[in-house]
C-alpha positions, -999 to +999 in steps of 0.1 A: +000+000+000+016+034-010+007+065+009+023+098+024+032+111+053+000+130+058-022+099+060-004+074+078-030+075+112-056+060+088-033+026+083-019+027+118-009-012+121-002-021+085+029-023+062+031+007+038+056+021+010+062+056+013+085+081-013+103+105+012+135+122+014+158+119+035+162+156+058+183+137+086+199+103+102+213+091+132+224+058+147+228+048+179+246+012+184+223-016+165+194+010+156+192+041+131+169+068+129+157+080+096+141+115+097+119+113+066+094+141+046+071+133+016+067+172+009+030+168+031+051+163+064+077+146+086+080+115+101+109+094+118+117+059+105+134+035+128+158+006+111+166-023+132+198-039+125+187-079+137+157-072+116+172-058+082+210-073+082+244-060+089+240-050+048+212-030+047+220-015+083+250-002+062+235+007+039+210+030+058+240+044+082+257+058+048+225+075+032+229+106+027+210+141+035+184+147+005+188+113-010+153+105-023+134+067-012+111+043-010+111+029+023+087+002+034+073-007+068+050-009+094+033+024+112+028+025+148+018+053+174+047+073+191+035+091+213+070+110+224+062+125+193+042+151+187+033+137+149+018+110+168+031+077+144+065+070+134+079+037+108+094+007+118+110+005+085+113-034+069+128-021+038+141+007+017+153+017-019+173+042-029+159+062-061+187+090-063+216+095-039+221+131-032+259+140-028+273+171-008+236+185-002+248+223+002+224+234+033+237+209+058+222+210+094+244+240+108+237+277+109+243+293+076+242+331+066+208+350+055+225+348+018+235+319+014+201+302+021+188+327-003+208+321-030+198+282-022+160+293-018+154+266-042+164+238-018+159+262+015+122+254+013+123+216+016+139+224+053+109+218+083+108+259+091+104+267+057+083+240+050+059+252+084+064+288+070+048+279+034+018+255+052+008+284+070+006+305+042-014+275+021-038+275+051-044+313+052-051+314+015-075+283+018-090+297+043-094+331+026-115+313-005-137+293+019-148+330+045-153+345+007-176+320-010-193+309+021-203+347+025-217+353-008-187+370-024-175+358-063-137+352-071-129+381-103-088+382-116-082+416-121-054+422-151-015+422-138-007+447-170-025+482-166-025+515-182-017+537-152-010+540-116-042+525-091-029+551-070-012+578-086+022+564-072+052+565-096+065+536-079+052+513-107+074+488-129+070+501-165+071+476-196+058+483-230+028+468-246+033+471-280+029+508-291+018+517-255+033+523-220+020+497-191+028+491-156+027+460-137+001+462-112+002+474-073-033+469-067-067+451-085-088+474-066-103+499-094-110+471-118-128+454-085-147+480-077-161+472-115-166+441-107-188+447-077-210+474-096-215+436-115-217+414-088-224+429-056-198+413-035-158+403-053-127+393-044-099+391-060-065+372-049-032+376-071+005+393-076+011+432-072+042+448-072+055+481-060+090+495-073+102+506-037+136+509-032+130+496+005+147+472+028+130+467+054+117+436+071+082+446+061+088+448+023+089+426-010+091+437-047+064+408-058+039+400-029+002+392-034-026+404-024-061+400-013-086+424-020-123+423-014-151+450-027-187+449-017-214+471-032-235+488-009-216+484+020-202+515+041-172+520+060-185+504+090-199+472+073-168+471+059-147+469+092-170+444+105-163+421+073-124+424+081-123+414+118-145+384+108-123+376+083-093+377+099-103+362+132-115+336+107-080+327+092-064+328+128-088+305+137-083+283+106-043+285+113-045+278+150-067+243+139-047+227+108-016+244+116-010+228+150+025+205+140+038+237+118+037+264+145+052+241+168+080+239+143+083+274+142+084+281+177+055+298+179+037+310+207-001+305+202-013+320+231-011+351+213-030+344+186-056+324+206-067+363+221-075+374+179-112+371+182-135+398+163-147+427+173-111+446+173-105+475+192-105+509+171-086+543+175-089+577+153-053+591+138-063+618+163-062+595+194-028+577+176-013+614+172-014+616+209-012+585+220+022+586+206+035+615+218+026+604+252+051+574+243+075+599+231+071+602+196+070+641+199+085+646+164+050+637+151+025+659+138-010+661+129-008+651+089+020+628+085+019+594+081+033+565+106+055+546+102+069+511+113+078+525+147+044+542+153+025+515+142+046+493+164+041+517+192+001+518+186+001+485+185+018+478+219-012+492+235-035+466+222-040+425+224-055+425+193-052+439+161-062+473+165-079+497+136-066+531+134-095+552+114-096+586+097-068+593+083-060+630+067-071+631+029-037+647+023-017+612+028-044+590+016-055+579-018-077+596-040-105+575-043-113+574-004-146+590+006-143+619+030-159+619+063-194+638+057-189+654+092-150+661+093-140+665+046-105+671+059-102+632+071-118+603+051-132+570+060-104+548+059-087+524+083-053+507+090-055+474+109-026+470+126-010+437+137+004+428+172+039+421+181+054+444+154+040+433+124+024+462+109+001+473+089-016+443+075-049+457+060-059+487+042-094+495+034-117+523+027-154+538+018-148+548-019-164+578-034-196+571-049-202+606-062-192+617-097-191+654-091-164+646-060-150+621-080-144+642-109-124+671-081-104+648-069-094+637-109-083+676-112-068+682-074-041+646-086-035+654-123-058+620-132-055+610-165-088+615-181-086+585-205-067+562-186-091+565-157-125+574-182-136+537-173-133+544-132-152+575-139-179+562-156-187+536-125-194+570-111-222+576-137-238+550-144-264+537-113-233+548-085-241+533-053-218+533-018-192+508-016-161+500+004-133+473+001-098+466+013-069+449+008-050+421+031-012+418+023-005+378+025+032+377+033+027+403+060-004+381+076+022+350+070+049+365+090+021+378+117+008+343+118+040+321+121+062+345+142+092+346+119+107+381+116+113+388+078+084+386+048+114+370+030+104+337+044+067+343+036+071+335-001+080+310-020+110+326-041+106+367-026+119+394-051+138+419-029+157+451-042+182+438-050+173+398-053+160+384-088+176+350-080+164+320-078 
C-alpha cells in the first residue's frame, strides 16, 4: 500500500511504502533513525539492524541528506512525538543518492540560504512557513464564498497608476506604456458594480527601493469589494475575516507552528470585534510614548505602528486618516472633509500594517475634483469614472497583504520567508 506522510494515522498497524527524502539520520549502536518528509510532512523511521542485516544496516547508516526513497514498513503510534506515528522500517530503496547537499544542518548566513532558496524550502521551518501560508489562503477562498462574495482576476498589465504612485514597474505593450500592477482594486470596484460582493487574490508589485523587514518587490494580495456596504460594514467584514484565518491556522496548523516556535497564546486572544482608534487619538497617543516629532498630517511609520500596537492584544484599527496622505478615491468623512473614511488594521507584536481599506467615493461630481486636485488622467481613468455615472451606489473594500499576515501568523521576523522565491531590491535569484 503506497501512501504519504500525511495519511499514515488512517493505516496505523499495517505495512506501507512511502516516497520520502531523507532531511536527517542518526544511529545509535544496533538502531538508526531515519528522519523522513514526503513534501506533506515529517516522520521518523526506525531501522533495526537484527531485523534488516548487517548489509542493509550499512547501507541506511551511509545515506545521505536529500537522498530520495522508498522505504517500506509498518506504522505504529509514538507518542514521544508530537506527529503521533513513526515507521518501523522493513525495507528501503534508494531512487537517487544526493551528494554534498549544500544546506547541511548547521547555521548558515541569510544569503547563502537565499541564494539556495530553491532547496531552503524543503527544510521543516520553511516547510511550516509555506503551510501556514497555504492554510491562510484556503481559508481566505472558503470565508469569501461561504459569505456570498465571487472570485474576479483583475489584469497584472495596466494602463496607469491605481494610485497615482510613480512607484510602478514600467514595460511596453506594443505601441503603449504599461505598468505591472500594485493593486486590482479599481478594476474590483467594477466588478462589484456587477456582482455585488468580489474578491480578487493575485501578484502586485511596488517598485520601492526599501529594505526593510516589512517589504517585497512581488507580494500578493487579497482584495475584497462589496457594493453597498459602508465604511463600518466594511470593518466588520475584516475582523471576521481575519479572526477567521487565525482561527483556521490555530486548527490545521497545530504540527507547523510548533515547528516554528511559535507562541499560540497570542494568537488564541484574535477574536472579532477589534479594538479601534482615530489618527487623532494615535497622534497623541504617541506623543505620550514619546514620539514628539509627530504631527497632525503625516503618516506613521513602522515604529508608530509598532508603538500603537503595543497598546492593544488584538489587532487594532486606526481610522480617519488626513485626505492629504491618503488615496484619491477614499470617501471623505461627511462630518469632518479634511479626514476620510479609511482604516489601517494593525498587527500585534510588530507586524504592521496588515490591512488597508476604505469607503470609496460614490459621487461623480467629487470624483471628478479629486481627478483635477491629482492630475488623473482623463482616458486612462475614463472607465473608473464612468462607474461614477452609471447607477453609483456606496461601496467599500480593502486589501489584506499575504506575506505580511504570514509573518504575523508564524512569528518569523522577515516577509522574505513568507514567499515561495521573494523578489527583494536587489534579489532576482532564484
Amino acid at each position: 500500500m503506497k501512501t504519504t506522510i500525511s495519511e499514515v494515522s488512517k493505516y496505523a498497524g499495517q505495512e506501507v511504502t512511502i516516497g520520502a527524502w531523507l532531511s536527517n539520520k542518526r544511529s545509535s549502536g544496533k538502531i538508526a533513525f531515519l528522519q523522513l518528509r514526503d513534501g506533506t510532512g515529517f516522520m521518523q523511521g526506525v531501522i533495526v539492524k537484527a531485523e534488516l542485516g548487517e548489509e542493509k544496516f550499512q547501507e541506511a547508516k551511509a545515506l545521505t541528506q536529500e537522498t530520495s526513497l522508498y522505504v517500506t514498513g509498518t506504522i505504529v503510534e509514538d507518542t514521544r512525538s508530537s506527529f503521533g506515528y513513526e515507521m518501523q522500517v522493513k525495507d528501503f530503496e534508494i531512487i537517487h543518492e544526493a551528494v554534498d547537499y549544500p544546506i547541511t544542518p548547521k547555521e548558515h548566513g541569510t544569503e547563502f540560504l537565499m541564494d539556495h532558496r530553491h532547496l531552503w524550502l524543503r527544510s521543516r521551518k520553511q516547510h511550516a512557513v509555506m503551510k501556514v501560508r497555504n492554510e491562510i489562503i484556503r481559508a481566505t477562498y472558503e470565508f469569501f464564498n461561504d459569505n456570498g462574495y465571487t472570485k474576479i482576476d483583475p489584469p497584472i498589465l495596466t494602463g496607469a497608476s491605481a494610485e497615482g504612485t510613480t512607484e510602478l514597474f514600467h514595460t511596453k505593450y506594443f505601441d503603449e506604456d504599461a505598468f505591472l500592477s500594485q493593486s486590482g482594486q479599481l478594476y474590483m470596484e467594477a466588478a462589484a458594480m456587477a456582482f455585488g460582493k468580489v474578491f480578487s487574490f493575485g501578484p502586485t508589485f511596488r517598485a520601492e527601493k526599501s529594505k526593510t523587514r516589512r517589504h517585497l518587490i512581488e507580494f500578493w494580495m487579497i482584495e475584497p469589494e462589496m457594493a453597498f456596504m459602508d465604511h463600518e460594514d466594511s470593518l466588520q467584514v475584516q475582523e471576521q475575516y481575519v479572526s477567521h484565518i487565525v482561527e483556521s491556522v490555530l486548527e490545521n496548523c497545530k504540527l507547523d507552528l510548533e515547528a516554528l516556535g511559535r507562541d499560540t497564546t497570542a494568537l488564541e486572544k484574535i477574536k472579532a470585534p477589534f479594538p479601534r482608534i482615530s489618527y487623532d487619538k494615535a497622534i497623541d497617543l504617541l506623543k505620550e510614548k514619546g514620539f514628539n516629532d509627530i504631527e497632525w498630517g503625516e503618516d506613521f511609520g513602522a515604529p508608530h505602528e509598532t508603538a500603537i500596537a503595543e497598546s492593544f492584544d488584538k489587532p487594532v484599527f486606526i481610522t480617519n486618516y488626513p485626505a492629504e496622505i491618503k488615496a484619491f478615491y477614499m470617501k471623505p468623512d461627511p462630518d469632518r472633509p479634511e479626514v476620510v473614511l479609511c482604516a489601517d488594521l494593525i498587527a500585534p507584536e510588530g507586524y504592521g500594517e496588515i490591512i488597508g481599506g476604505s469607503q470609496r467615493i460614490d459621487d461623480l461630481a467629487l470624483m471628478k475634483q479629486r481627478y483635477d486636485e491629482h492630475e488623473l488622467s482623463g482616458d486612462a481613468y475614463q472607465w473608473y469614472l464612468q462607474l461614477r455615472e452609471y447607477g453609483s451606489v456606496p461601496h467599500s473594500g480593502f486589501g489584506l497583504g499575504l506575506e505580511r499576515t504570514v509573518a504575523w501568523l508564524s512569528g518569523v521576523e522577515h516577509v522574505r520567508e513568507t514567499i515561495p522565491f521573494p523578489r527583494l531590491l536587489n534579489r532576482l535569484y532564484p
